[in-house]
C-alpha positions, 0 to 999 in steps of 0.5 A: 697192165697197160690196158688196164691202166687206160681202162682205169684213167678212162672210166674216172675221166668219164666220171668227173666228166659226167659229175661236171657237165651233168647241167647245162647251166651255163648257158644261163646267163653265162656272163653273170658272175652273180645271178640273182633267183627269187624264191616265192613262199606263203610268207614272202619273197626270198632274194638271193645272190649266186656266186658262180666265181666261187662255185660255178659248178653248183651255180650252174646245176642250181640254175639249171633245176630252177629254169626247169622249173624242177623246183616249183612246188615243192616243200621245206622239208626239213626245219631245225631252229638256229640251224638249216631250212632244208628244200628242193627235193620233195613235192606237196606228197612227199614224192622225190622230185627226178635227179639229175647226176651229182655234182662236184663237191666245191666246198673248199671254195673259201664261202662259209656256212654263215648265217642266211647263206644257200648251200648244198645238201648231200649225202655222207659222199662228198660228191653226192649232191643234186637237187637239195639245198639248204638255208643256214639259219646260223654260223655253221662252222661244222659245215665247212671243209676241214680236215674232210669235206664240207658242204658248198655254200653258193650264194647268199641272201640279199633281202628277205632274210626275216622270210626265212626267220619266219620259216625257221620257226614252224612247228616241226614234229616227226612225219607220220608214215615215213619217220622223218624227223624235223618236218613241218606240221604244216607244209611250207611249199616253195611256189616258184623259183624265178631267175631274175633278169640281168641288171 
């Protein structure tokens, strides 16, 4: 019984372990408690500011995709009016960009999915999200942790909000081929995600 114990403590300490130091976005700017990344569209330029003192673990993994340039041209894929723009998973080709390990779920960080702020995509698991993100285009309280988990705002924009307006009114339509629903007509491609230098 003991052994099995250890073996039992063992692999869900490893687990945490890798869900938690699954990046190395830490060591990006590591005394910033708010960097600030600019998302460059065919529309303009998106500023927004990271809380890494509320969600330092999907600060960290964010950063660590954008340094990588993993999030450079690739598209909005999914679009639905008064409520999320949704990125950073698929290239021009619709192909998966590579994932790294999930990350720790910190939604009940006390940030809401309010209007024009950045949080997590993921799958029904709560602790399942990698490299997708999504831009609240409204007050999305169903998002937010309640009696199960929610999902993890980590940040907000700070100028180019009519950007995402602008986005957040694409014809959308159902993806030939793959059955998607709510993807543009035209592809909306995220040309490059920049972290700024410190002030």
């Amino acid at each position: 019984m003991k052994i099995k114990a250890t073996i039992f403590i063992g692999f869900y300490f490893t687990l945490f372990s890798n869900l938690v130091l699954a990046n190395n976005g830490e060591k990006i700017q590591p005394d910033n408690l708010f960097p600030r990344v600019s998302f460059e569209t065919p529309v303009g330029k998106i500023l927004v500011e990271l809380d890494r003192s509320r969600a330092p673990i999907t600060v960290n993994n964010f950063l660590t995709y954008a340094a990588s340039g993993a999030y450079d041209g690739t598209i909005f894929h999914r679009v639905v009016a008064d409520f999320v723009i949704q990125g950073g998973g698929y290239d021009v080709s619709y192909q998966p960009r590579e994932q790294k390990a999930p990350i720790f779920n910190e939604s009940g960080n006390g940030l809401k999915n309010e209007l024009h702020t950045i949080a997590m995509a993921r799958e029904n698991p709560p602790h399942s999200a990698t490299n997708q993100f999504y831009f609240n285009m409204a007050d999305n309280e169903s998002l937010d942790p309640g009696k199960g988990w929610g999902y993890t705002v980590f940040g907000v924009v700070v100028e180019g909000s009519e950007i995402l307006d602008l986005i957040g009114k694409a014809q959308t339509h159902v993806k030939p081929g793959l059955g998607w629903e709510d993807v543009p007509v035209r592809p909306i491609v995220l040309k490059k995600v920049t972290i700024l230098a410190e002030e």
